[in-house]
N, C-alpha and C positions, 0 to 999 in steps of 0.2 A: 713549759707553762709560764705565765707573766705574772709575774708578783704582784700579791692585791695592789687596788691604791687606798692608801693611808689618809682619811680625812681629816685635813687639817682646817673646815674652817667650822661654823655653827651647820647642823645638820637644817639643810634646802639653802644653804649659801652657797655662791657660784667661788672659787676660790680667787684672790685675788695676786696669786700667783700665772692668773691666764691673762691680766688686764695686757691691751695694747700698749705697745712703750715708743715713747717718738721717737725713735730708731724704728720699730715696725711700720709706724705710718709714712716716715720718711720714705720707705723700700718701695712700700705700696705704691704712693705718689710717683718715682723715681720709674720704678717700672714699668707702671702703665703709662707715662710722660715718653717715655723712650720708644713706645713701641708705636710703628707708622698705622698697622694695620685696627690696632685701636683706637688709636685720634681719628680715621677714618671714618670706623663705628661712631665714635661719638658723636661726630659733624653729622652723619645722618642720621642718628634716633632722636638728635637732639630738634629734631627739624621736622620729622615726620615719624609715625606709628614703627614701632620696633617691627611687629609683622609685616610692613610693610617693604623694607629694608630686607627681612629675612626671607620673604614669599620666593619658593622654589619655581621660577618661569616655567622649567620644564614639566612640572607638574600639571600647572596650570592648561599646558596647549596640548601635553595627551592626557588630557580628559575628556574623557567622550560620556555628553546623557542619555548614551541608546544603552535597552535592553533586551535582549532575548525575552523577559517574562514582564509584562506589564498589568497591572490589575486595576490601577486608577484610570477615572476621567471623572473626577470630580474637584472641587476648589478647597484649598487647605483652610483649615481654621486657623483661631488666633485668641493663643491662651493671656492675651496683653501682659498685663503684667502682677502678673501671678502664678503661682508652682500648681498649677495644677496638670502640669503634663499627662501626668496620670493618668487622669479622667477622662481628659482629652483625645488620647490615643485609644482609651478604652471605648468611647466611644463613637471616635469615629472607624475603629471594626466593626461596633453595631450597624452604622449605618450603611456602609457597603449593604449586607445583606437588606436591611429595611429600607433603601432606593430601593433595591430589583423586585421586593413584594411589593410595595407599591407605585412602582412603576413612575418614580421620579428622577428627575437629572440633578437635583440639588437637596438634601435633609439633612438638618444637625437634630441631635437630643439636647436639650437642656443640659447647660454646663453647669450655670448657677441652679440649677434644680440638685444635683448630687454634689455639688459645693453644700449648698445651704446642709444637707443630713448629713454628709460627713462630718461641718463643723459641730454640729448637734452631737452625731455621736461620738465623737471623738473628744468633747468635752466629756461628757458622760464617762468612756475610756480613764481620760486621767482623773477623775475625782474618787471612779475607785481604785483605781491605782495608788493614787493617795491615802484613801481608806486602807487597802493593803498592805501599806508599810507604812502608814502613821507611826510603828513602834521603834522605827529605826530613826537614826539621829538627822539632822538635820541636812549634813556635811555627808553624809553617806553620797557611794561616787553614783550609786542608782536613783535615789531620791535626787538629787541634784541636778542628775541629766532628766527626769521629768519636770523637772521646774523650768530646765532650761525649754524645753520643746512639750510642751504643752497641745499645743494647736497649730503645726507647721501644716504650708498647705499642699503638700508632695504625699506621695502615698507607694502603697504598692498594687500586685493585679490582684490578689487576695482580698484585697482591702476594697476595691471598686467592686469587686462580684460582692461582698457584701450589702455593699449600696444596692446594689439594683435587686438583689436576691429580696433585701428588708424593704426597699421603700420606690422600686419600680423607677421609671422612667417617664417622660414626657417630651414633646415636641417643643424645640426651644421659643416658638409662639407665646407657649403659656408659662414659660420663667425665663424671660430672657434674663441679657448682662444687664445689670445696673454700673456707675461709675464704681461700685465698689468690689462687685466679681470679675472687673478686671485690673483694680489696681486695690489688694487687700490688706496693702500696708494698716491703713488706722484701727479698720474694722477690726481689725488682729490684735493689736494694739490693744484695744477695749477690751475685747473677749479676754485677755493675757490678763489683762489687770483684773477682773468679775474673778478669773480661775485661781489666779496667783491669793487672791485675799479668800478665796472659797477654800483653797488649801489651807491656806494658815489656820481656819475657821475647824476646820474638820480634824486638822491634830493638836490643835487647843482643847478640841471635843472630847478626843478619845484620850488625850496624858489628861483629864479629869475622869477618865472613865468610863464613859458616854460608850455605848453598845451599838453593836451596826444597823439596828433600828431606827436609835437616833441620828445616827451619823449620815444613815439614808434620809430622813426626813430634812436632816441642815444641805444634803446634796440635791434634795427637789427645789428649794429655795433659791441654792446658785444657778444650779440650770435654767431657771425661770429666767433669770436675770441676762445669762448666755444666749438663750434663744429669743429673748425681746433686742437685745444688742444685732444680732444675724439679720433677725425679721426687720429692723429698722434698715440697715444694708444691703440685703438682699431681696429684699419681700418677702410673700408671705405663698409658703408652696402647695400649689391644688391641688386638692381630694381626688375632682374627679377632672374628664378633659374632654370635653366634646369632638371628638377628630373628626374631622371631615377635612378634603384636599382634590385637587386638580391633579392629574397626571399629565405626564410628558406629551400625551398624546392626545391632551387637553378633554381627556373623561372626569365624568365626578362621581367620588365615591364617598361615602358616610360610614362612619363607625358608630356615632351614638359615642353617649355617655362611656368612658373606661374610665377606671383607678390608675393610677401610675402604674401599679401592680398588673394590672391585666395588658395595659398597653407593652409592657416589657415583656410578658407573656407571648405575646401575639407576634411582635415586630422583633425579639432578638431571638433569632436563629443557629444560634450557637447552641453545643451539651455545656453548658458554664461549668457542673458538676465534673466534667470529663478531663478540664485542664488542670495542668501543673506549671508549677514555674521552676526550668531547669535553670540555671545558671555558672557560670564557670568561675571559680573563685580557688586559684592555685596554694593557697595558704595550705599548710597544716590541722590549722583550728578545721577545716570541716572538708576531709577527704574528699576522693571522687567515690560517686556511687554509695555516696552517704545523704541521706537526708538533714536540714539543721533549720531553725528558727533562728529571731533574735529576741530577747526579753525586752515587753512590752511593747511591742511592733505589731500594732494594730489600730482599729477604729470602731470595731462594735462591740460591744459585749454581747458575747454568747455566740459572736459570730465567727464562722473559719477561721484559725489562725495560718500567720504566714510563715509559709513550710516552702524551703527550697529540696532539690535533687541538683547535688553538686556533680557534674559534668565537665568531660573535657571538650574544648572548644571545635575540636571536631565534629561531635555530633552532635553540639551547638547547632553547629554552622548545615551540618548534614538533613537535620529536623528542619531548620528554616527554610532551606532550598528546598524540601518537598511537601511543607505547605502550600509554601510561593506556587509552586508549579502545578499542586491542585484545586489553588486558585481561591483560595483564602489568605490577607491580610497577615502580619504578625505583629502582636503587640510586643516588646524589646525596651531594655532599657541600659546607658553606656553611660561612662563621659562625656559629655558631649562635649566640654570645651577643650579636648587636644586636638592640638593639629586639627582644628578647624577651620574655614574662612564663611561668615555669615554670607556674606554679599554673595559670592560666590556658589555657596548652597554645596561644598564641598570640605570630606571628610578625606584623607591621606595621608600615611604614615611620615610623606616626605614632605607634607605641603610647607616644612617654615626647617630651615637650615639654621636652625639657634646655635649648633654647637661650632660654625665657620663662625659667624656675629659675634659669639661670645669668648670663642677661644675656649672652648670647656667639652666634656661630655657630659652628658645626662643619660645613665648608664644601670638605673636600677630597672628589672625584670619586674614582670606585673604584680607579683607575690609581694615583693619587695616594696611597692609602690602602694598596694594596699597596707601594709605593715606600718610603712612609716608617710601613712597620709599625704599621700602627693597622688593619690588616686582615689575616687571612688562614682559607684552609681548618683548621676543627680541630675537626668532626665529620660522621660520616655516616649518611644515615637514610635511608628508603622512602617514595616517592612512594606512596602508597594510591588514589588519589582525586584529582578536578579540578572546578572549578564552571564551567564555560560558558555563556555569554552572546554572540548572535551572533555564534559561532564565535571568539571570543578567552577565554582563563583568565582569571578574575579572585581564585579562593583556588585553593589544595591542599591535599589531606588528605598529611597526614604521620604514618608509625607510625614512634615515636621506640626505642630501648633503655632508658629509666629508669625503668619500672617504669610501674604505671597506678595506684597512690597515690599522693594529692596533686599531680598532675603530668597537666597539661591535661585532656581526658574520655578518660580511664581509659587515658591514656598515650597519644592521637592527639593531634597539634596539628592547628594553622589556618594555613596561610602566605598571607598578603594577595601581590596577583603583583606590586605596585610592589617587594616586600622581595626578590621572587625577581630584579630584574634588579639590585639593589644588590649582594647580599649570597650569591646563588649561584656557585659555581662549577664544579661537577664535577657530569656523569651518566656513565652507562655503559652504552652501548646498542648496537644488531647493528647491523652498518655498512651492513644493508640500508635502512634507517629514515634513512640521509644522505643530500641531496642530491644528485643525480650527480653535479655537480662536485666535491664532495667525497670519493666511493667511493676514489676512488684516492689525493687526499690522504694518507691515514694509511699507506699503505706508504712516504713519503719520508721519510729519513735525518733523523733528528729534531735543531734545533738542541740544543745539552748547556747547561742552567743552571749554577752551581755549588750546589752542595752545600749549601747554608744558604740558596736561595732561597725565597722566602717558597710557592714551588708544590710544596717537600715535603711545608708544614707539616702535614694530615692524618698524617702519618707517625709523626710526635714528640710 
């Protein structure tokens, strides 16, 4: 065993016993000056994009965009610039099936329509959140990660069946994008400051005293403020919705007056009820064939909480391909940004040689990688497609949200299936499609993460 170490300087001081010494930097300098195959490197990153330099050609020319299983012929959306992949992927599964009922070649749902109620409710979310631990201190490491994240616009599939289950849907006719549902920087902004001064408001409240009655009553006041702030940004979201529309086959058809509510009714075809979200997450903290939350990971109150089934990526990967093949969509959420190339529209474990460029390895397992934050969930997209080869994946098609300019073919990427057992972690599928042993799994009492565990991050 290795002898403690002995702290020698003030307790959170870095010791000054590790400072660099010009003999160390000299070697540094010395080193990399001497080596031909880095002066190389540097001439070319200094000149052009490091992935560019890194990009593995052979990857590049066997890639092939054919697949055994194809489900799209429809046109990608495009989340601009804002997190709401989420919602985006969630809804464009709804609309696959709501084209085929009504018989259209092109239908979005309103984006900024379940933008506008998630930030509603999700405001709402943290001020009782805030009311719930008003008694803890300020500097507490839970209180402080909701002050940090408040109102991030990522989410999970929990969190979206919420939306629609509470406040329905709409044809993006009657809520389109404003400039601020697709770039939500400022709006965010606002909202953070109305929240951030609405808390302070609310444990000023309660360290006097103040009871949840009143604390409720100062928490209608901030939300007033929150929701004129949205409504100025987003507009203001309808009651009801006249639908009426032309088909493919140029028929017309009328619906009359619906509620958001009744049109979600009617056009999503989904058991909503029926799905889970499996995910594969090789930690300790939450077995396989364990169900686990993370604290405070949500957006409605009183609505579903988000419960995974920790799985191995086997029957990840096993559940996805027999969706795909009976010809439903999957909603999924990864990394997106390793070993990626946007332009290209392609996902592969080998796409970029950093450790020849670098002279290094990068060498931590996925466990390991969630551990010490060099990995996590922080976007979500649609399984479309799968390539098969006796009976095992070897790509998937993926229809992403960033638009189909300049961005892989015409907005669908390639994901090689080595990238999917690195770099996936979240589907969400009917819990008929689980293995027996696992059907009953997901009704067990979920272990609780905290709150800043890296299995919110799609959230944030």
């Amino acid at each position: 065993m290795a002898p403690p170490i002995i702290a020698t300087e003030p307790a959170g001081a870095v010791s000054a016993q590790g400072a660099l010494t010009p003999d160390t930097l000299e070697r540094l300098r010395r080193d990399f000056d001497g080596n031909r195959a880095y002066r190389l490197a540097q001439n070319a990153v200094t000149q052009v994009p490091a992935d560019d330099v890194a990009l593995n050609r052979a990857v590049i020319s066997g890639t092939d965009h054919s697949f055994s299983t194809v489900l799209d012929d429809w046109a990608v959306t495009n989340q601009k610039q804002s997190g709401r992949c989420w919602m985006f992927a969630g809804l464009n599964l709804f609309r696959a099936g709501a084209m085929k009922q009504m018989g259209l070649k092109e239908f979005e749902f309103s984006q900024n329509y379940t933008l506008f109620w998630d930030k509603v409710e999700r405001a709402n979310y943290f001020l009782e959140a805030m009311i719930e631990t008003a008694g803890r201190p300020l500097d507490d490491r839970t209180v402080a990660f909701l002050l940090d994240h408040p109102l991030d616009d990522g989410g999970q599939w929990n969190m979206f069946v919420n939306l629609v289950k509470k406040h329905g849907l709409v044809p993006k006719a009657f809520m389109p994008e404003t400039e601020s549902s697709g770039n939500t920087r400022r709006m965010n902004s606002m909202a953070l400051a109305a929240l951030r001064e609405g808390a302070k408001t609310l444990r000023d409240a309660a360290a006097r005293g103040a009871g949840y009655a009143e604390l409720r009553d100062l928490k209608a006041g901030i939300l007033e403020a929150v929701y004129r702030i949205l409504a100025i940004h987003l507009g203001t979201p309808p009651a009801t919705v006249d639908w009426q529309w032309t088909d493919k086959d140029r028929a017309f058809h009328r619906d009359g007056a619906l509620t958001p509510q009744e049109l979600a009714a009617r056009y999503v075809d989904l058991p909503l009820d029926d799905y889970v979200c499996l995910v594969n997450d090789p930690r300790h903290s939450s077995p396989y064939g364990r169900t686990f939350t993370v604290e405070y990971l949500g957006n409605v109150v009183g609505g579903a909480r988000v419960k995974y089934l920790n799985v191995l990526i086997e029957t990840m990967k096993e559940i996805a391909l027999r969706v795909l093949q009976d010809g439903e969509p999957v909603w999924f959420g990864c990394d997106t940004g390793k070993m990626m190339r946007r332009d290209l529209g392609i996902w592969d474990l080998e796409l970029f040689d950093y450790e020849t460029l670098y002279d290094t390895t990068f060498a931590l397992d996925k466990a390991a990688r969630l551990e010490y934050h060099q990995t996590a969930m922080n976007h979500a997209m649609l399984f479309t497609g799968v390539d098969v080869v006796d009976g095992r994946p070897r790509r998937w098609r993926v229809e992403n949200s960033w638009g189909a300019e300049k961005t892989g073919r015409k907005g669908f990427f390639v994901m090689n299936d080595p990238w999917f057992d690195e770099h996936m972690f979240e589907v969400a599928a009917r819990r008929e499609y689980l293995p027996a042993e696992l059907r009953d799994a997901i009704d067990q009492e979920p272990i609780v993460l905290p709150a800043w565990d890296p299995m919110g991050s799609l959230a944030r």
